[in-house]
PyMOL CGO cylinders between C-alpha atoms (Angstrom):
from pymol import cmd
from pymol.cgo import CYLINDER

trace = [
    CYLINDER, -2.80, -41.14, 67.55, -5.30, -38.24, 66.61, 0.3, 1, 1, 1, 1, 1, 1,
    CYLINDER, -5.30, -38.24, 66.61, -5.97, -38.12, 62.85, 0.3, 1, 1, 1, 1, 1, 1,
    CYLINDER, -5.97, -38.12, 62.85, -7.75, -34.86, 62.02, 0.3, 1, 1, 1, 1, 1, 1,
    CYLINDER, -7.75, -34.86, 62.02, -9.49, -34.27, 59.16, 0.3, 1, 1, 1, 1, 1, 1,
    CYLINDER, -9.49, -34.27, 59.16, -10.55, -30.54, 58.08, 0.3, 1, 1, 1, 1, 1, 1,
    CYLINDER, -10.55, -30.54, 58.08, -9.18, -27.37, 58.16, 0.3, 1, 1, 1, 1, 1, 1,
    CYLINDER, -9.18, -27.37, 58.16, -8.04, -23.97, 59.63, 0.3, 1, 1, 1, 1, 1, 1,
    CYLINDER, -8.04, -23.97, 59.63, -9.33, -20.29, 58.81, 0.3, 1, 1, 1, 1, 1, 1,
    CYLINDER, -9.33, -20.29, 58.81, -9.57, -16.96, 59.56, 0.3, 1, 1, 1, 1, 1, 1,
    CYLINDER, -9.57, -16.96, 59.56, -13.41, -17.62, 61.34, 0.3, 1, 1, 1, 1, 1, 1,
    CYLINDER, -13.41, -17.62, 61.34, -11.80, -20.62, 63.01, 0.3, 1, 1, 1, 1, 1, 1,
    CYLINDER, -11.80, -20.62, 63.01, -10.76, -24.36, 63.21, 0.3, 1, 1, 1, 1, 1, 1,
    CYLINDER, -10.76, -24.36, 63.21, -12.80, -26.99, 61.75, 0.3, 1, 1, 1, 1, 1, 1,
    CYLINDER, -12.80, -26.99, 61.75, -11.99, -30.19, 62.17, 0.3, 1, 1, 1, 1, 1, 1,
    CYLINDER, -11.99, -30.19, 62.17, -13.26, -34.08, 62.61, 0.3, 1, 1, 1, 1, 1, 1,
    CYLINDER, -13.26, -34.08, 62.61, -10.84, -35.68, 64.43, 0.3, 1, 1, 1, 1, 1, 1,
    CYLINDER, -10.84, -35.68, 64.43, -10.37, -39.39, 65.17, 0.3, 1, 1, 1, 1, 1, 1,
    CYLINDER, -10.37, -39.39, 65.17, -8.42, -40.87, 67.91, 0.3, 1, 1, 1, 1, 1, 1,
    CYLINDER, -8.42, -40.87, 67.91, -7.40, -43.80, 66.22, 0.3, 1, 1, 1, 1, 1, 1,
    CYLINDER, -7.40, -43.80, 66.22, -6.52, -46.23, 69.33, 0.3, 1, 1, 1, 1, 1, 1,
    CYLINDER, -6.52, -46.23, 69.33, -10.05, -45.44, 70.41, 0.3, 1, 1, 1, 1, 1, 1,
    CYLINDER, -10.05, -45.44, 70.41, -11.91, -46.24, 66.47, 0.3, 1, 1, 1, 1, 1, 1,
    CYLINDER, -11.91, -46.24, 66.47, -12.08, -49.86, 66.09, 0.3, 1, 1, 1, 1, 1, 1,
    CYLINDER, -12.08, -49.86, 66.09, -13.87, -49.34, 62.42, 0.3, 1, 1, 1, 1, 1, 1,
    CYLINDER, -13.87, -49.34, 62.42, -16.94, -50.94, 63.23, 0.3, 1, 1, 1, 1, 1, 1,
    CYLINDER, -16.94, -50.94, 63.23, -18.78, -48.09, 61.18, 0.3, 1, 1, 1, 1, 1, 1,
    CYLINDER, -18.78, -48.09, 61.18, -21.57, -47.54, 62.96, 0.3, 1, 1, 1, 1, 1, 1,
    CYLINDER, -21.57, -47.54, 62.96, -21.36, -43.93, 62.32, 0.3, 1, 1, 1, 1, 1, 1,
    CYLINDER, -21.36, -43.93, 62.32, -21.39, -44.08, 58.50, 0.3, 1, 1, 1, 1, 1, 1,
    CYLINDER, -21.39, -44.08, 58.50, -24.95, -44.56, 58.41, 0.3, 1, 1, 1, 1, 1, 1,
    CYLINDER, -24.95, -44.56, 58.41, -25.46, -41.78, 61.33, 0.3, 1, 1, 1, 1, 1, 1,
    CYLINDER, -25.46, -41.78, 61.33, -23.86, -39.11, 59.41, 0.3, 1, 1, 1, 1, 1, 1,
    CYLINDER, -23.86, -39.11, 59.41, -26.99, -37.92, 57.98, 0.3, 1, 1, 1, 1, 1, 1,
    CYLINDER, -26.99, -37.92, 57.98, -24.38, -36.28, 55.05, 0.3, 1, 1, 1, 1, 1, 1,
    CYLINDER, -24.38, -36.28, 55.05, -22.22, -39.35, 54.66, 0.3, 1, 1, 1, 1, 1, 1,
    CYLINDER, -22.22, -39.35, 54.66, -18.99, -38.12, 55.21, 0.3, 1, 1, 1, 1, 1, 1,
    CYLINDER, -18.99, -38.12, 55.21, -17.36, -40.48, 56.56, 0.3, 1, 1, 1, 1, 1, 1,
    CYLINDER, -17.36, -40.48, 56.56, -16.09, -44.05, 54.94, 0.3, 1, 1, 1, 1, 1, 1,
    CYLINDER, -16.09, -44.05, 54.94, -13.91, -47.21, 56.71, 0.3, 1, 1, 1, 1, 1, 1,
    CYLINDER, -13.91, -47.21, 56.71, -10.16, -47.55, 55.31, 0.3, 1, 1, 1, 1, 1, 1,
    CYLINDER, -10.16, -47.55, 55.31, -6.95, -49.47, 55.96, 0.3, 1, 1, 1, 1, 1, 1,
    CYLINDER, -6.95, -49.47, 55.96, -5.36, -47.60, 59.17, 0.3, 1, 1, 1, 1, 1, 1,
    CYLINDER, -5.36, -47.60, 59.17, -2.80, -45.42, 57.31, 0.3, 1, 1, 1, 1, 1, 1,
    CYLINDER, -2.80, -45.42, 57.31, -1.67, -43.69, 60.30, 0.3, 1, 1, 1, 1, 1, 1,
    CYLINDER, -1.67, -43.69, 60.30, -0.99, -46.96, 62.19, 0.3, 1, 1, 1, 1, 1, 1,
    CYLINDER, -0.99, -46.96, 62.19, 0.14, -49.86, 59.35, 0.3, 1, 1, 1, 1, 1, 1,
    CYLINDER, 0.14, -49.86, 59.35, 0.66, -52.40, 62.40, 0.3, 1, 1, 1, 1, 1, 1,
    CYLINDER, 0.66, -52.40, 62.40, -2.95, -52.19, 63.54, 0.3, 1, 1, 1, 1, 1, 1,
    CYLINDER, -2.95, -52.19, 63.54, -5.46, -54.64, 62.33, 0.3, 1, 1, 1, 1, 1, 1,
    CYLINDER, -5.46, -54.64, 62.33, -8.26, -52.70, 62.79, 0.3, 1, 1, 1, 1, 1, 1,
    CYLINDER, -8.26, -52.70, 62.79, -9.77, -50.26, 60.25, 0.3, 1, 1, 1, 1, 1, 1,
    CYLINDER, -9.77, -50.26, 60.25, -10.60, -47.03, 61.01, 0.3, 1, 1, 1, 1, 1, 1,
    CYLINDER, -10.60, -47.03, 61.01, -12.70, -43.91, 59.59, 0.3, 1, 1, 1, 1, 1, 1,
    CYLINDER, -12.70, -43.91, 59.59, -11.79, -41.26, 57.72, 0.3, 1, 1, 1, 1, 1, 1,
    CYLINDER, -11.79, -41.26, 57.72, -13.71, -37.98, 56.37, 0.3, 1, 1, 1, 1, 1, 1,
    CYLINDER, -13.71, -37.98, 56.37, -14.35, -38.51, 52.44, 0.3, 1, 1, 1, 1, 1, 1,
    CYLINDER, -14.35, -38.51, 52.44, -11.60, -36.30, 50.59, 0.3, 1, 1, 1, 1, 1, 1,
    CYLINDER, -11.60, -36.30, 50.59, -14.62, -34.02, 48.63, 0.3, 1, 1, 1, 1, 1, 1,
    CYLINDER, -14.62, -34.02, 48.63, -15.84, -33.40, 52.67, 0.3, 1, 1, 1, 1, 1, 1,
    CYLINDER, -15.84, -33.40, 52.67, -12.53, -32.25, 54.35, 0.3, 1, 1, 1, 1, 1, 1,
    CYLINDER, -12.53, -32.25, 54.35, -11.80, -28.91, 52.88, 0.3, 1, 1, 1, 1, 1, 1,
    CYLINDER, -11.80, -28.91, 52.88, -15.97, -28.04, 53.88, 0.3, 1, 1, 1, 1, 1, 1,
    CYLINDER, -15.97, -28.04, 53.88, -16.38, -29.68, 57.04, 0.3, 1, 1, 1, 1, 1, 1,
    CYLINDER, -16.38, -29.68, 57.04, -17.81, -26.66, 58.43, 0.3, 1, 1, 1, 1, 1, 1,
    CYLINDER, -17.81, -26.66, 58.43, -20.82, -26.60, 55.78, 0.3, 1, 1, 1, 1, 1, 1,
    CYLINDER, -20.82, -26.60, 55.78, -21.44, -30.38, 56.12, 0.3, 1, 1, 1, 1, 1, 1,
    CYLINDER, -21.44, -30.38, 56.12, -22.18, -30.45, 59.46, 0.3, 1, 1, 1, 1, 1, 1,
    CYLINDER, -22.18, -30.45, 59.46, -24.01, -27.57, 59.83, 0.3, 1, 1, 1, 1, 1, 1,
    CYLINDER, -24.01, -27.57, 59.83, -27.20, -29.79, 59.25, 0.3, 1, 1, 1, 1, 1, 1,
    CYLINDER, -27.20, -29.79, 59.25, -26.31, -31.52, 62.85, 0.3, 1, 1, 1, 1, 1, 1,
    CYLINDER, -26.31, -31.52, 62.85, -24.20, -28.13, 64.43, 0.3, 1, 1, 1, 1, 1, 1,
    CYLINDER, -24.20, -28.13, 64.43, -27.98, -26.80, 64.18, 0.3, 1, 1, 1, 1, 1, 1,
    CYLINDER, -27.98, -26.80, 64.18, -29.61, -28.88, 65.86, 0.3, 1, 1, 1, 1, 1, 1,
    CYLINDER, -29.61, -28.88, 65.86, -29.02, -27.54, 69.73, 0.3, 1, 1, 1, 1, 1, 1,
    CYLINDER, -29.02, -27.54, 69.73, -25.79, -26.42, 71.20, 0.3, 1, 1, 1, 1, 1, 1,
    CYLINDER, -25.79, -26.42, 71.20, -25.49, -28.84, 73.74, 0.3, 1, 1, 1, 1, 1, 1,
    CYLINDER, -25.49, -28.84, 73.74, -26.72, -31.54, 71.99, 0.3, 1, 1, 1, 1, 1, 1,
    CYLINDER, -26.72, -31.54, 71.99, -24.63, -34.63, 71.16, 0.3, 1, 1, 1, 1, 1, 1,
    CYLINDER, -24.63, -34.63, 71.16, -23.50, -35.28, 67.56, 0.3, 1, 1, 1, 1, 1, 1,
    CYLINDER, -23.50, -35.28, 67.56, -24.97, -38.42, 65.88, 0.3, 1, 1, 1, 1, 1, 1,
    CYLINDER, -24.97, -38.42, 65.88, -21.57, -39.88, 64.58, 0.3, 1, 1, 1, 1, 1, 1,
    CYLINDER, -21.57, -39.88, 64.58, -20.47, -39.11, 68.54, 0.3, 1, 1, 1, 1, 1, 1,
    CYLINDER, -20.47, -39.11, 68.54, -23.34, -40.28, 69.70, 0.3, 1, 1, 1, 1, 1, 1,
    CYLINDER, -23.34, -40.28, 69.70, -22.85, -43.88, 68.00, 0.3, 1, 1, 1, 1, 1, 1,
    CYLINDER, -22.85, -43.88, 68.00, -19.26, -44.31, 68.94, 0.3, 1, 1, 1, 1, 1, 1,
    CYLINDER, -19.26, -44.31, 68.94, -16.91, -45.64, 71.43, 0.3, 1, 1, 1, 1, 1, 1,
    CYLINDER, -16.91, -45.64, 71.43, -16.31, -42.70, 73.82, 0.3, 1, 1, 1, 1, 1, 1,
    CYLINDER, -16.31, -42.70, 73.82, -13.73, -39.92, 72.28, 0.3, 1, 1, 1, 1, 1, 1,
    CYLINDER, -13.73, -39.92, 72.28, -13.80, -41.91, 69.09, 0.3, 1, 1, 1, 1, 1, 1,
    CYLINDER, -13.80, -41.91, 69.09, -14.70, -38.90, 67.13, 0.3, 1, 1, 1, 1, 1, 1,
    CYLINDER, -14.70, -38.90, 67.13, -14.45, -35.38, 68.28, 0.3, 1, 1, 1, 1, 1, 1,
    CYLINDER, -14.45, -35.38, 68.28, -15.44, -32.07, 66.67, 0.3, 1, 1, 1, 1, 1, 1,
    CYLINDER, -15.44, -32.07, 66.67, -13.40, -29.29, 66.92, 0.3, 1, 1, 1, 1, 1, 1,
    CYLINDER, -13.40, -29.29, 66.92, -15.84, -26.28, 66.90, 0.3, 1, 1, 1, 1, 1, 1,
]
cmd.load_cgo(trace, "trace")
């Protein structure tokens, strides 16, 4: 399942989603996130699973577009560092 975690516009979607068979919580990108956006919780969307998984802080969601901008900046093509740290497709961005 695909949590996302963000919002919608008129200048576009911005969103942090998490594929949540592919997050295993191990949290290795909490302490990437140079903003610290992101926190470990109970799975919510999957109460069987007995793995945690991330989830974008509530105070982060509705500006998800300003908080990354800090790592958006840093080269088009370059690779996130809460990507970068996690298991493949983990985390996506959606702009």
């Amino acid at each position: 399942m695909i949590a996302n975690f963000g919002y919608k516009d008129g200048s576009g979607d911005f969103y942090i989603s998490i594929d949540t068979d592919k997050c295993n919580g191990c949290g290795d990108c909490i302490p990437a996130c140079p903003v610290g956006l992101l926190q470990i919780r109970e799975n919510e969307y999957d109460p069987m699973a007995d793995d945690n998984m991330v989830v974008v802080l509530e105070e982060h969601r509705k500006k998800i577009k300003y908080s990354c901008a800090p790592c958006k900046n840093e080269g088009k093509d370059s690779i996130l560092p809460c990507v970068k740290v996690c298991l493949p497709n983990a985390i996506t961005h959606s702009w």
